[in-house]
Z-matrix of the N, CA and C atoms (Angstrom, degrees):
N
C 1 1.479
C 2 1.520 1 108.71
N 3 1.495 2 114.47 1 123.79
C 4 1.777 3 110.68 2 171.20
C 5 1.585 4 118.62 3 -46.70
N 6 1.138 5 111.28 4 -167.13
C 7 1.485 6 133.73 5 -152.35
C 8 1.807 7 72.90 6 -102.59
N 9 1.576 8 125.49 7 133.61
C 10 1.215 9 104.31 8 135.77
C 11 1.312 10 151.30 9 -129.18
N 12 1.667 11 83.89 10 80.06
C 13 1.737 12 122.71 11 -157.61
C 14 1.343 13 104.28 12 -120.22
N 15 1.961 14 97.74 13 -69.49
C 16 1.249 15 94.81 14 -179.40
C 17 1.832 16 114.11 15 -121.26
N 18 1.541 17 104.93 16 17.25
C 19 1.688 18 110.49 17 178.34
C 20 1.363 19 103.09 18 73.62
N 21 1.955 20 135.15 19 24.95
C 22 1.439 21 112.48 20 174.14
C 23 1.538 22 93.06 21 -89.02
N 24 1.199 23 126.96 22 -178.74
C 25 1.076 24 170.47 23 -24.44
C 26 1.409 25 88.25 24 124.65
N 27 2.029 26 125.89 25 114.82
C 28 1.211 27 117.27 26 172.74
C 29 1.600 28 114.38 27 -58.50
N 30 1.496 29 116.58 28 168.91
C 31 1.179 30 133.01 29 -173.09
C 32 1.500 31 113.78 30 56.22
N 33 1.721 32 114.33 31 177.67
C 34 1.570 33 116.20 32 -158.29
C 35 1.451 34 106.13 33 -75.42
N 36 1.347 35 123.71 34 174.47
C 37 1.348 36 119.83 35 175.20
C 38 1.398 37 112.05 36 -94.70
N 39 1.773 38 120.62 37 159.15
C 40 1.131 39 108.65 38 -160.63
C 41 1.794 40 113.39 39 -68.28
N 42 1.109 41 131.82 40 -170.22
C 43 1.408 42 126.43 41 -154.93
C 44 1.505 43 86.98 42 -114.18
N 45 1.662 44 118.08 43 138.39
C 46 1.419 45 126.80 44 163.56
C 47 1.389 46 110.40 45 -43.07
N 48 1.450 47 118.16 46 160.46
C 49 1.506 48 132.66 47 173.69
C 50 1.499 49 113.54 48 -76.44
N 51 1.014 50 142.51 49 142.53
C 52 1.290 51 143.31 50 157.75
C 53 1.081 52 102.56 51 -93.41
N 54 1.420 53 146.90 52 -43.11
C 55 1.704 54 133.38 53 -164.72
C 56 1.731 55 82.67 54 -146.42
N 57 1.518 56 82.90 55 164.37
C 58 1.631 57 122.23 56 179.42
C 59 1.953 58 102.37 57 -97.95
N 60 1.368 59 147.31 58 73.78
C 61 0.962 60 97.01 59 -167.70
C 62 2.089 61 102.47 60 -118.14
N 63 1.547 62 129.62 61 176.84
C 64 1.011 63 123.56 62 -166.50
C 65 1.289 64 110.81 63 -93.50
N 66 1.340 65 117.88 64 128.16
C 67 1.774 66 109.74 65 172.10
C 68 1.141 67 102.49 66 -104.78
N 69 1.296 68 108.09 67 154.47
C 70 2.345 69 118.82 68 148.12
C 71 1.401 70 86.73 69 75.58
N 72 1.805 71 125.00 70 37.92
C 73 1.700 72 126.65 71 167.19
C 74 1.708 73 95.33 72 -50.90
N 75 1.129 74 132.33 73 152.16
C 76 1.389 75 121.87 74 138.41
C 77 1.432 76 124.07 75 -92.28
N 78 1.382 77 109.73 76 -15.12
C 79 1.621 78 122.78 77 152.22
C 80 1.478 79 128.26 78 -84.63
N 81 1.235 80 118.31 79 -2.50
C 82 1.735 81 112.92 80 169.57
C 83 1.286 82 90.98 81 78.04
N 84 1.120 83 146.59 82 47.88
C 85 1.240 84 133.60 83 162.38
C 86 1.544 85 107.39 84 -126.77
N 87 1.762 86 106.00 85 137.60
C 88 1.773 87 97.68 86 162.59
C 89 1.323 88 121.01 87 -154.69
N 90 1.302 89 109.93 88 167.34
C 91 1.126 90 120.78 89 -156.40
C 92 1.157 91 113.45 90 -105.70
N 93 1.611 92 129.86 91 152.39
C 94 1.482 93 133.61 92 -171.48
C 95 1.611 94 108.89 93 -115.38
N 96 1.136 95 129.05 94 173.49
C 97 1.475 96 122.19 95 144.83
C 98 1.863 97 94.23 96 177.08
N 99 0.948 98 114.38 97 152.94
C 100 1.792 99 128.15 98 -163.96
C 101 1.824 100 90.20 99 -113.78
N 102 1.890 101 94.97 100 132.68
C 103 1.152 102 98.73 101 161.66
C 104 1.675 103 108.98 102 98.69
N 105 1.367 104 136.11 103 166.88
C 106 1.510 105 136.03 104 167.22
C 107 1.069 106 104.03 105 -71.19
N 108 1.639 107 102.66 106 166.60
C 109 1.560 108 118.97 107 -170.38
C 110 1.652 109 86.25 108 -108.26
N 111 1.108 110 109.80 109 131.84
C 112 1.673 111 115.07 110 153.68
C 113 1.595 112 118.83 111 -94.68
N 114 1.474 113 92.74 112 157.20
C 115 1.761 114 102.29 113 -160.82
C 116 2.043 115 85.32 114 -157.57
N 117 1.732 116 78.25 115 172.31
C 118 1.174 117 86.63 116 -170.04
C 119 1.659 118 101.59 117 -142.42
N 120 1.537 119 136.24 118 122.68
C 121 1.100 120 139.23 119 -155.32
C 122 1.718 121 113.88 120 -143.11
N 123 1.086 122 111.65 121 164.16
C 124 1.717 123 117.74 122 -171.28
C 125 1.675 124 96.40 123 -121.91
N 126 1.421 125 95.37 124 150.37
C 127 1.826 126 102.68 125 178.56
C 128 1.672 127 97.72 126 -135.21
N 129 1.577 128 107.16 127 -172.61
C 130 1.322 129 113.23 128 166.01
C 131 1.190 130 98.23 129 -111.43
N 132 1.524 131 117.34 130 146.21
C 133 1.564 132 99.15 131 143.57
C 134 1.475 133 123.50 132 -135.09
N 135 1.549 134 81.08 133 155.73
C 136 1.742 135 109.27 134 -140.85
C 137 2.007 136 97.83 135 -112.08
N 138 1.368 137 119.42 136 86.12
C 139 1.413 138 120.19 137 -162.40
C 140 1.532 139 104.13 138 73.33
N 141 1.283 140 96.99 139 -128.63
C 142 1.776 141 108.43 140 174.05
C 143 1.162 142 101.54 141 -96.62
N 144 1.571 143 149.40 142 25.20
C 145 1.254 144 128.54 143 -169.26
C 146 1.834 145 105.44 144 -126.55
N 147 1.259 146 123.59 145 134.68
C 148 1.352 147 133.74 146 -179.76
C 149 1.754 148 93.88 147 -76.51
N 150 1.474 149 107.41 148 123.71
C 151 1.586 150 124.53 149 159.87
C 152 1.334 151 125.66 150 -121.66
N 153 1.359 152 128.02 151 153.84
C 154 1.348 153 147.63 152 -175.28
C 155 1.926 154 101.21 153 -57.47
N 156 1.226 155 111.30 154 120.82
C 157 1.445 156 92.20 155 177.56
C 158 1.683 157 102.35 156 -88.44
N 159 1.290 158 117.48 157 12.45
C 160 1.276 159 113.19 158 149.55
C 161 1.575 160 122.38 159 -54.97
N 162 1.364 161 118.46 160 -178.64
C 163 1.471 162 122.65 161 -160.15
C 164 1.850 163 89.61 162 -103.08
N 165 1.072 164 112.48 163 3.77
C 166 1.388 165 123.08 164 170.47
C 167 1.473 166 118.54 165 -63.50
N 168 1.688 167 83.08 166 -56.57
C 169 1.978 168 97.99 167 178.21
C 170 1.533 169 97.53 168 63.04
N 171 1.411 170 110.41 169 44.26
C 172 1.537 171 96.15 170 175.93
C 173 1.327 172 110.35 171 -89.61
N 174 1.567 173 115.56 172 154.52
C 175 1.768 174 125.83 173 -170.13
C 176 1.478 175 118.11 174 -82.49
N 177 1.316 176 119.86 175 88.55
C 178 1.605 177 98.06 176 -179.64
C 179 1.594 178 113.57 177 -71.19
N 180 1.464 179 101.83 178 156.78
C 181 1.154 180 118.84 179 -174.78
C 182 1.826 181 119.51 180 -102.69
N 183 1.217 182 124.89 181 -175.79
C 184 1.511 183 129.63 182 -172.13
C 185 1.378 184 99.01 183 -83.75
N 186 1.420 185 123.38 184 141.75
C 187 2.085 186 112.93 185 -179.16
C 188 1.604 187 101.18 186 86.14
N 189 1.015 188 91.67 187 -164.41
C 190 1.608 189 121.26 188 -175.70
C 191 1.755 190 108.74 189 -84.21
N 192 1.732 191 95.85 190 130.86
C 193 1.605 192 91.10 191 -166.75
C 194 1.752 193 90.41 192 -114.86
N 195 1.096 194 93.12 193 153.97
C 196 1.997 195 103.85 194 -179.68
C 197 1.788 196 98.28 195 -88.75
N 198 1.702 197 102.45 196 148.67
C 199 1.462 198 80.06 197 160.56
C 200 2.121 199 103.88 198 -118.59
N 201 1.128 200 78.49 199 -176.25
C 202 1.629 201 85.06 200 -164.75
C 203 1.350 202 108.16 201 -132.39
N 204 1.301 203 140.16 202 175.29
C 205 1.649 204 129.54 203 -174.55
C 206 2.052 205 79.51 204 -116.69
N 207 1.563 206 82.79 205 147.16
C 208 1.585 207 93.56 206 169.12
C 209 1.540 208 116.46 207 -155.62
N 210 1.361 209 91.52 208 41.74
C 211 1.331 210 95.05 209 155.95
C 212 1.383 211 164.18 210 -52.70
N 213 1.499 212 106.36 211 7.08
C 214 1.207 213 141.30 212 143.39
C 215 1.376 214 148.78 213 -76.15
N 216 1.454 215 99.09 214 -6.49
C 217 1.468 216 134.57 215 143.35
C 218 1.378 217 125.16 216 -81.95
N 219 1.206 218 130.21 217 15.06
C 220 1.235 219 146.27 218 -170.57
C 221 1.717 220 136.16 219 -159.27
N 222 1.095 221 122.57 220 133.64
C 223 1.565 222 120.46 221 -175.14
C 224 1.247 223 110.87 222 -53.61
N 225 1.016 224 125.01 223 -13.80
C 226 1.337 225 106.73 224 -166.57
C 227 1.534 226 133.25 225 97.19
N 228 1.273 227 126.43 226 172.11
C 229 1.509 228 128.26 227 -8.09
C 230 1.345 229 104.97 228 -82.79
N 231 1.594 230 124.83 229 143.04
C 232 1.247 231 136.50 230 169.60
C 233 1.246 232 107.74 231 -121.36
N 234 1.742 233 111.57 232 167.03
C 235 1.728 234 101.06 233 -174.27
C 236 1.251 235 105.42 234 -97.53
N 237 1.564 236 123.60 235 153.90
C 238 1.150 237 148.14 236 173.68
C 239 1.149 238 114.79 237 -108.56
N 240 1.640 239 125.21 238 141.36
C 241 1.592 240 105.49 239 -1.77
C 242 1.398 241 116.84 240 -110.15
N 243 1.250 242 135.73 241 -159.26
C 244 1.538 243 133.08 242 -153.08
C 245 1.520 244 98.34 243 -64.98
N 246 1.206 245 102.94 244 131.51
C 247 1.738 246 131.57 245 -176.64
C 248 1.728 247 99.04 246 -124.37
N 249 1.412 248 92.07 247 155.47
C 250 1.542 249 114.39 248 152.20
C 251 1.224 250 134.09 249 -90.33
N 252 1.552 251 124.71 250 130.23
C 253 1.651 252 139.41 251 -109.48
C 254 1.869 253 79.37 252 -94.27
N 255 1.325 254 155.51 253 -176.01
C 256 2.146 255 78.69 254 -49.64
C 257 1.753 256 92.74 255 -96.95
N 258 0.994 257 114.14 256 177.23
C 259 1.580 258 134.21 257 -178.50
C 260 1.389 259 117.95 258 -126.78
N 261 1.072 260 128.87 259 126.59
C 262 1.119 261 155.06 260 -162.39
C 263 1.771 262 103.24 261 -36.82
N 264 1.514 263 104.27 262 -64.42
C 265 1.098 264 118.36 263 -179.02
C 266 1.320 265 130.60 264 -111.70
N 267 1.437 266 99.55 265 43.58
C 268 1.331 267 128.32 266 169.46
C 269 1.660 268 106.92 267 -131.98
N 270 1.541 269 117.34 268 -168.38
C 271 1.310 270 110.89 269 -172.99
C 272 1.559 271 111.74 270 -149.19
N 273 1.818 272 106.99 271 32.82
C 274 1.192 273 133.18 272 -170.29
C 275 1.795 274 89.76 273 -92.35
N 276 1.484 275 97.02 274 158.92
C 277 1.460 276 118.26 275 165.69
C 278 1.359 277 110.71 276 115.74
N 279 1.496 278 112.01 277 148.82
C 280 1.502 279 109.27 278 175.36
C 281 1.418 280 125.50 279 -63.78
N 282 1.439 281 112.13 280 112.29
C 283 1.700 282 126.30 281 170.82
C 284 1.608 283 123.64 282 -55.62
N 285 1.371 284 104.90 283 142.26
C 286 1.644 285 102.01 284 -178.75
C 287 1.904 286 92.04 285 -165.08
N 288 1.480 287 106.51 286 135.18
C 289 1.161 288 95.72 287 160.26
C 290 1.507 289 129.20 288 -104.72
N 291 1.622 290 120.04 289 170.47
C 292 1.321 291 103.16 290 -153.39
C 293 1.787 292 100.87 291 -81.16
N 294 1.159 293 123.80 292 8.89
C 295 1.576 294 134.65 293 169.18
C 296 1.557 295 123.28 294 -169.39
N 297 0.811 296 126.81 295 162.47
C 298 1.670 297 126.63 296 -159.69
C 299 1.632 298 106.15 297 -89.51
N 300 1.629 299 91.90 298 114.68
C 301 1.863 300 103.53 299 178.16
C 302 1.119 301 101.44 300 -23.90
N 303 1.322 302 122.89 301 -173.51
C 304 1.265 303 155.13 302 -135.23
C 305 1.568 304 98.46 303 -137.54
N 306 1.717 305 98.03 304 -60.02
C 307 1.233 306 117.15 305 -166.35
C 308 2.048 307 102.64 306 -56.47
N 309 1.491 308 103.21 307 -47.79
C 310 1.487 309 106.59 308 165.24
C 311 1.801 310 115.30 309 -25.42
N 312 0.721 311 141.92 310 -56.96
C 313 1.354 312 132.71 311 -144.17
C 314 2.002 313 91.25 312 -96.76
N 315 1.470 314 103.29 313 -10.39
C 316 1.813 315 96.22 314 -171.26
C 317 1.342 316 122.65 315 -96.87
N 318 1.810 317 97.55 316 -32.82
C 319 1.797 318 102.39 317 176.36
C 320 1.670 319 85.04 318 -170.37
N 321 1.779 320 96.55 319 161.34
C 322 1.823 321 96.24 320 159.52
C 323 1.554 322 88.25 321 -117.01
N 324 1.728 323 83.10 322 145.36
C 325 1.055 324 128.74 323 147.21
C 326 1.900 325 134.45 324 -44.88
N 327 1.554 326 89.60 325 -19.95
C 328 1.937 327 104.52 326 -155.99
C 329 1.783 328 77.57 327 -149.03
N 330 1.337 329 85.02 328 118.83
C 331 1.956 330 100.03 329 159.27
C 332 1.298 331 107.28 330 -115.92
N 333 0.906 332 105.15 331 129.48
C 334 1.379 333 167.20 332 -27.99
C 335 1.729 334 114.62 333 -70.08
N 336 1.478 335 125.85 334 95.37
C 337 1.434 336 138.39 335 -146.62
C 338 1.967 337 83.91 336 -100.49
N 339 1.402 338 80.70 337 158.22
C 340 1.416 339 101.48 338 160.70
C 341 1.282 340 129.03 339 -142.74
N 342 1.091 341 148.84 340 106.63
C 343 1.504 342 154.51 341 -160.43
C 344 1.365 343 116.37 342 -100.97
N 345 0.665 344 112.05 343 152.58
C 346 2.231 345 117.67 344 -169.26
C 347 1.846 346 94.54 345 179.77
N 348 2.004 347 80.38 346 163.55
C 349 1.589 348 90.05 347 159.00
C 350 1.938 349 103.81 348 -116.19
N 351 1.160 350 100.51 349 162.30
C 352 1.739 351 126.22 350 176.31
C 353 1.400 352 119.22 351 -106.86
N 354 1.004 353 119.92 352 165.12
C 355 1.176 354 137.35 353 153.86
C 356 0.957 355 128.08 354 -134.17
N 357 1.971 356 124.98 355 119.20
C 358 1.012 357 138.23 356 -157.46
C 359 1.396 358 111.25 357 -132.63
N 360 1.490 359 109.45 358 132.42
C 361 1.466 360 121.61 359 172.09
C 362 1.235 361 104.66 360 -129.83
N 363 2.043 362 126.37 361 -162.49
C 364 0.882 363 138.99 362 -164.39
C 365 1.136 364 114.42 363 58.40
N 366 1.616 365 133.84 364 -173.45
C 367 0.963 366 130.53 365 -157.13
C 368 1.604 367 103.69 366 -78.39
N 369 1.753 368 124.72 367 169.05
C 370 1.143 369 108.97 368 -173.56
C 371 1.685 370 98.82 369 -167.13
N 372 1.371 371 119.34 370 161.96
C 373 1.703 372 119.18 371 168.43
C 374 1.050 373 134.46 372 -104.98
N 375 1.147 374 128.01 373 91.20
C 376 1.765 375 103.42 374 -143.11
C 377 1.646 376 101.25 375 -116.57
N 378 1.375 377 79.59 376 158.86
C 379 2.209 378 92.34 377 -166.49
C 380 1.451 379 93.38 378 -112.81
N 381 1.503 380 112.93 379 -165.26
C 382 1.450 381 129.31 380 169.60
C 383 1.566 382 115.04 381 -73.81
N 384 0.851 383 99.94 382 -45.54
C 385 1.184 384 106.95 383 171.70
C 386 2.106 385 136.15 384 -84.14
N 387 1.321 386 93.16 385 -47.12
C 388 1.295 387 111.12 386 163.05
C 389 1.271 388 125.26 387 -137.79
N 390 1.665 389 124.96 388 -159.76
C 391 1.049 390 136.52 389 -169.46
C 392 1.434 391 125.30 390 -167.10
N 393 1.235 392 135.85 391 120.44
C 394 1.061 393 147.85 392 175.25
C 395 1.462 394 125.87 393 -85.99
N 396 1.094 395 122.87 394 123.61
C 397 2.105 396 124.08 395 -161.00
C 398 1.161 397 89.50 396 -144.53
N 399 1.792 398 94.32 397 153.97
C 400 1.458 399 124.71 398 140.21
C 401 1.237 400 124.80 399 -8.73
N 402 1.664 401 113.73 400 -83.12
C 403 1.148 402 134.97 401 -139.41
C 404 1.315 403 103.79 402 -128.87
N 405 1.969 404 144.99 403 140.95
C 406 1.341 405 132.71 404 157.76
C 407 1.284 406 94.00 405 -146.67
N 408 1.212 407 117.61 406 160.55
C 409 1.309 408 144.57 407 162.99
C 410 1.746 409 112.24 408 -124.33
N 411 0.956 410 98.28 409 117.84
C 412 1.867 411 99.48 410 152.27
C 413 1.038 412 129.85 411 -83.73
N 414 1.776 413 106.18 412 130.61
C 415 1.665 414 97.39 413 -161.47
C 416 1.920 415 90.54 414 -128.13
N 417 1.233 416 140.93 415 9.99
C 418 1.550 417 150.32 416 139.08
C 419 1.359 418 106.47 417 -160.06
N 420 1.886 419 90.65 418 139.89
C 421 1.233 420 134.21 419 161.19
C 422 1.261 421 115.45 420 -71.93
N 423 1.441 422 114.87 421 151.99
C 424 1.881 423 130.94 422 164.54
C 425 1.229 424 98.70 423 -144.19
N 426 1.391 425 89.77 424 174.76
C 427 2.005 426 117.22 425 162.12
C 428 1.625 427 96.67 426 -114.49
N 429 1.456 428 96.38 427 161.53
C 430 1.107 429 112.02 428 131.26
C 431 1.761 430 153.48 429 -34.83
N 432 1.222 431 136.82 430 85.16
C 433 1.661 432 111.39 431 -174.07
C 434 1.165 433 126.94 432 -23.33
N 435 1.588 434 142.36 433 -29.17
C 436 1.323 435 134.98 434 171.70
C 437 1.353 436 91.83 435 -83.49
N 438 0.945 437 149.41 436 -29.54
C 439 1.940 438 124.55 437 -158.41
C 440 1.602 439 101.67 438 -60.07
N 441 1.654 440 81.37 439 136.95
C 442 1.644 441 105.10 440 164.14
C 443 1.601 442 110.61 441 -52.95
N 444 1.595 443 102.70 442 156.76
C 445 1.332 444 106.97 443 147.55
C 446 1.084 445 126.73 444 -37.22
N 447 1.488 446 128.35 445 -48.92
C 448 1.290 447 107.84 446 -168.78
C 449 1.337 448 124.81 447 -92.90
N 450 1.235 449 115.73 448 6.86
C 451 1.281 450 138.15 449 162.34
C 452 1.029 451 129.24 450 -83.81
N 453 1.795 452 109.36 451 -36.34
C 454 1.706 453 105.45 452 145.46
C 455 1.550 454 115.55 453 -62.15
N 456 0.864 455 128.16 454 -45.90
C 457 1.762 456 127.67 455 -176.26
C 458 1.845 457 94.72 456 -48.77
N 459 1.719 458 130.55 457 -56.85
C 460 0.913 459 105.88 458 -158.15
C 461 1.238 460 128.09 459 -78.74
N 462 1.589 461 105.85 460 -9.98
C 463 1.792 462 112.77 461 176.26
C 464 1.347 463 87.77 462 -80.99
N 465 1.395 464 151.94 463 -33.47
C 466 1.582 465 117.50 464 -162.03
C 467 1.781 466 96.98 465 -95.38
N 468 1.023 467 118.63 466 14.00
C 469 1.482 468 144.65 467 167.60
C 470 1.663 469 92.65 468 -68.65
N 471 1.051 470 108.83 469 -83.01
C 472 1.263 471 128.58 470 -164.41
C 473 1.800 472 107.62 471 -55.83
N 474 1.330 473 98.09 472 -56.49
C 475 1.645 474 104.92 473 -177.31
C 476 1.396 475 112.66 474 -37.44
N 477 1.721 476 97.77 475 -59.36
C 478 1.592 477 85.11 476 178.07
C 479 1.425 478 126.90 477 -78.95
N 480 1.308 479 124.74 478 -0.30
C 481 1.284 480 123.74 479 176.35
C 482 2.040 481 99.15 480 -75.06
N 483 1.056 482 123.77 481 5.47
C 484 1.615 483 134.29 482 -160.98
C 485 1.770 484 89.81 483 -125.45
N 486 0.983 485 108.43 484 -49.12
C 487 1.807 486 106.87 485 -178.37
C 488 1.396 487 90.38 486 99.72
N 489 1.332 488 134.87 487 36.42
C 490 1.497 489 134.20 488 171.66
C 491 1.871 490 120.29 489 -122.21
N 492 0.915 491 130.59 490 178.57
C 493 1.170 492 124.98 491 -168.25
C 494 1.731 493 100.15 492 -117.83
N 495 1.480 494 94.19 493 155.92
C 496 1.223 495 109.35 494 -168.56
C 497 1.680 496 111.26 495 -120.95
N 498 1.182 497 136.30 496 107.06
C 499 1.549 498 138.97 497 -164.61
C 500 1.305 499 102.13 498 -121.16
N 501 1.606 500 116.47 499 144.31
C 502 1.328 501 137.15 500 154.62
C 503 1.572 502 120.10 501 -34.89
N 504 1.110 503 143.74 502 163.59
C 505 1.662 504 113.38 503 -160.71
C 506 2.003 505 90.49 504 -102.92
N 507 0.301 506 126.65 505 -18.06
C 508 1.475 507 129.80 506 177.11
C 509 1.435 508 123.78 507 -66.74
N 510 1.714 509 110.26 508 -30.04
C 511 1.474 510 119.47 509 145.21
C 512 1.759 511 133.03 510 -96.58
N 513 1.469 512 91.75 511 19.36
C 514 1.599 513 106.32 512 -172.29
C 515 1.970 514 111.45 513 -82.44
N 516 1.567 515 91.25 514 -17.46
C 517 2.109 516 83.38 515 174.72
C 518 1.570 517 109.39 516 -94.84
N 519 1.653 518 114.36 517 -31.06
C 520 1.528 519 123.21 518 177.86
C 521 1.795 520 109.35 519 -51.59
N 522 1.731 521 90.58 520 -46.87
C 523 2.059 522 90.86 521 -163.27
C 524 1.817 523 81.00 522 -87.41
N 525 1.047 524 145.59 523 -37.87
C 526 1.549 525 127.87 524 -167.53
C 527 1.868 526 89.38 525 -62.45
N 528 1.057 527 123.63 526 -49.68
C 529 1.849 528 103.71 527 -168.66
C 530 1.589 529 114.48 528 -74.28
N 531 1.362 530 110.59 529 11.47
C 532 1.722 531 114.78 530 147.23
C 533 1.478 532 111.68 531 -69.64
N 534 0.830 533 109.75 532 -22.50
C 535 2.083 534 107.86 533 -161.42
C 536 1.983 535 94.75 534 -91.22
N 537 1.411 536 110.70 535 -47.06
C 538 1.407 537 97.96 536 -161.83
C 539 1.774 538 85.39 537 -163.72
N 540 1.695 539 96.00 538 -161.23
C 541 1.384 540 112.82 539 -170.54
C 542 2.035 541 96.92 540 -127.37
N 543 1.069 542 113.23 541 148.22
C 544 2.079 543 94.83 542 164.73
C 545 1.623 544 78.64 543 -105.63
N 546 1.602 545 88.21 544 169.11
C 547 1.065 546 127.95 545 -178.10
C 548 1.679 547 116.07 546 -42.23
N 549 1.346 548 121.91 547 126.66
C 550 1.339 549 119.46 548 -168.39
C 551 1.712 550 116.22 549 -114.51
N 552 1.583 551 100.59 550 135.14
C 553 1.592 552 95.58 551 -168.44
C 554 1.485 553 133.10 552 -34.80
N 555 1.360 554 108.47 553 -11.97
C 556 1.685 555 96.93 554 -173.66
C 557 2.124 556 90.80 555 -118.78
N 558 1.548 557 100.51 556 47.46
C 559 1.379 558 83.90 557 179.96
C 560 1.973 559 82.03 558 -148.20
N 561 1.314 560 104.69 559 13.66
C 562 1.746 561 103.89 560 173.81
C 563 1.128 562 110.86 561 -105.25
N 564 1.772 563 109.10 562 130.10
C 565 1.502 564 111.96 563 -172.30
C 566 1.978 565 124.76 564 -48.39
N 567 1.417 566 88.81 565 170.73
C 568 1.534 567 95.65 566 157.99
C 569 1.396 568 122.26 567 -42.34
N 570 1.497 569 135.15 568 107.53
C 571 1.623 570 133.94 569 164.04
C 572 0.960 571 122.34 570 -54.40
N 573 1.767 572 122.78 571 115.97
C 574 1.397 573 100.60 572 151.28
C 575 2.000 574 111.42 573 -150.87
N 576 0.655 575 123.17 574 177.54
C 577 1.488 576 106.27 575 -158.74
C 578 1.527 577 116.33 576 -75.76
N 579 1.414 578 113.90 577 170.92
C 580 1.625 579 92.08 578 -173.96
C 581 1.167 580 114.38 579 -92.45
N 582 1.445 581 111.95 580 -162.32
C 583 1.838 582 121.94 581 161.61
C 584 1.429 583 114.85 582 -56.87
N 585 1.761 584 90.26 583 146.01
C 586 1.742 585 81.65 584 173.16
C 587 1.531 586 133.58 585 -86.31
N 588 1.416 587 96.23 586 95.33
C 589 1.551 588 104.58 587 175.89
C 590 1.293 589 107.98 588 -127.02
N 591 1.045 590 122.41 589 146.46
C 592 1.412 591 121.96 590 152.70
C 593 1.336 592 143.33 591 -110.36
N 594 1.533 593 104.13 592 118.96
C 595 1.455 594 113.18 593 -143.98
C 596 1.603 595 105.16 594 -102.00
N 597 1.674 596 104.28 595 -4.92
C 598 1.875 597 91.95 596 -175.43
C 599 1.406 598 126.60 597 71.30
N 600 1.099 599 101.66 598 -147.77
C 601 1.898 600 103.18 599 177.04
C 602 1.317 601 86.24 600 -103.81
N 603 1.513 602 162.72 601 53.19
C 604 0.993 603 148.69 602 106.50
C 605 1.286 604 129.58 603 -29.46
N 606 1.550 605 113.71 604 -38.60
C 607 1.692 606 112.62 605 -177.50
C 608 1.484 607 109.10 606 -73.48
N 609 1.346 608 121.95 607 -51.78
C 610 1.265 609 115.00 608 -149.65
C 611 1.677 610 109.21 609 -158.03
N 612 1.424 611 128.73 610 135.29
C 613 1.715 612 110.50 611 -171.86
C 614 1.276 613 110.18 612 -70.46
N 615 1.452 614 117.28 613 -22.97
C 616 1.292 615 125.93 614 179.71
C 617 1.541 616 129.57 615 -91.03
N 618 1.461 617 142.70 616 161.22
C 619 1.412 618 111.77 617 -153.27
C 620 1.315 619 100.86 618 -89.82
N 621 1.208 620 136.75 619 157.55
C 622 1.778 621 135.43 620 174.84
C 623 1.719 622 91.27 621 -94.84
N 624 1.733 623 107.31 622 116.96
C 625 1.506 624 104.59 623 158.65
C 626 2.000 625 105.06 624 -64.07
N 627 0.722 626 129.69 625 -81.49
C 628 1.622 627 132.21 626 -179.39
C 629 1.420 628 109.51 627 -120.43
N 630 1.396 629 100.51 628 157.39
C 631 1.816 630 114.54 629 -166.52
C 632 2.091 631 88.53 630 -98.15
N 633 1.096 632 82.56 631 167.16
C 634 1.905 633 86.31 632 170.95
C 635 1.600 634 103.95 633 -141.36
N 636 1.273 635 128.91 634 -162.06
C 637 1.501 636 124.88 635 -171.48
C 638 1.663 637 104.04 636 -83.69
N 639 1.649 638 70.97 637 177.02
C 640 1.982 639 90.61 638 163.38
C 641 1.491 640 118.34 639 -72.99
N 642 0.833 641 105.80 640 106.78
C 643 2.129 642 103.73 641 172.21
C 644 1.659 643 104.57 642 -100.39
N 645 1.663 644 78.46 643 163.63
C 646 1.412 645 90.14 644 -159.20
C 647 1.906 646 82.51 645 -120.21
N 648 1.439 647 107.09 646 139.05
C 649 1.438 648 115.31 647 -174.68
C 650 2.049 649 99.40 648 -115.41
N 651 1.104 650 88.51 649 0.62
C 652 2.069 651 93.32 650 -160.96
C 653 1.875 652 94.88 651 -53.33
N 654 1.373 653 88.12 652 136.06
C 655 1.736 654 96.79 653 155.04
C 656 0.833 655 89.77 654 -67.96
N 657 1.921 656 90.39 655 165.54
C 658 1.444 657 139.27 656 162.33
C 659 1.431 658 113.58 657 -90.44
C-alpha cells in the first residue's frame, strides 16, 4: 500500500547510480559516465493518471517506477522465458529518448499526449536514438503546442499531484537539463546490430539508425 502522505511505494527508494557501466560487450570494451541518464518520453493521459502509450496502458506512479516484461499483453514475439525488464532480446523496459522528437513540437500523434523528461538508471539498452532501463522517474511535465487549455490545466493537474513541475513545451529541454545530462556521443557503447527478432515499431516512434549494448546504470 503507498505512502498516504506522499503516494511512494512502501520501503526506501532505489539508490542513485554512481557509474554507467557496459555489460555482454562482444568487444571488451566499456563505458563510464557519473550520475542518471536523462531522456525524454510521451504518455497518455488517462483522468489524472500518466499511461504507457503502449497497448499495456501501464500506470506510472509518483518516484521511481520499475519496469517489468509484459509480454503477455502483446502478440509477440517476446523472449522466453520470464526475464528481468529490459532484456536484450526482448523489447521490455522503460522507454525514453535521448532528446525530444522533432515530430513533438508539430502535432501529437496520441490525444490527449503528455510529454516530459525522466530520469533513468539501472540497467538499460540503449540505441542511437533512445534507450530502454530498469528504472525512471519523471522529474517535468509538458503539452503539446496544440493542447487545449484544458489539457494544459490537466498535466499541471497531474504534475503537482507527482511533486514535479509542469512547463510550456518550449521551456521543457532548458528546465529538463537542470535535472541531469542524456547520454553523450563519446559515452555510447560499441554498435552492433541486435538479435534476430523482429520487433516493428515496438522499439521506438522514431527510426533507430543502430542499437548498441546492454548498460548497466546500478549504483555502487
Amino acid at each position: 500500500m503507498s505512502c498516504p502522505s506522499c503516494g511512494r511505494p512502501p520501503g526506501a527508494p532505489p539508490e542513485r547510480p554512481l557509474a554507467l557501466t557496459q555489460l555482454s560487450c562482444r568487444c571488451g570494451a566499456v563505458a563510464r559516465r557519473q550520475g542518471e541518464v536523462l531522456g525524454y518520453r510521451a504518455w497518455r493521459l488517462e483522468g489524472h493518471e500518466l499511461a504507457s502509450l503502449n497497448a499495456s496502458r501501464a500506470r506510472w506512479t509518483l518516484g521511481p517506477n520499475k519496469a517489468d516484461c509484459r509480454r503477455e499483453e502483446y502478440a509477440g514475439p517476446w523472449h522466453d522465458p520470464p526475464h528481468a525488464a529490459p532484456h536484450p532480446d526482448c523489447a521490455c523496459g522503460l522507454y525514453a529518448w535521448h532528446n525530444p522528437p522533432s515530430h513533438w513540437a508539430e502535432s501529437s500523434d496520441v490525444v490527449p499526449a503528455v510529454v516530459g523528461a525522466v530520469l533513468l538508471w539501472g540497467e538499460a539498452e540503449v540505441y542511437d536514438d533512445g534507450l530502454r532501463a530498469e528504472w525512471a522517474e519523471p522529474v517535468v511535465l509538458s503539452w503539446l503546442p496544440a493542447a487545449s487549455e484544458d489539457h494544459r490545466d490537466r498535466v499541471t493537474t497531474v504534475a503537482g499531484e507527482f511533486g514535479i513541475e509542469a512547463v510550456p513545451f518550449e521551456l521543457l529541454f532548458d528546465r529538463a537539463r537542470e535535472y541531469g545530462e542524456p547520454i553523450r556521443d563519446e559515452e555510447m557503447p560499441p554498435k552492433w546490430w541486435p538479435p534476430d527478432v523482429q520487433l516493428g515499431t515496438h522499439r521506438f516512434a522514431c527510426r533507430l539508425v543502430a542499437p548498441g549494448g546492454l548498460l548497466n546504470l546500478r549504483g555502487t
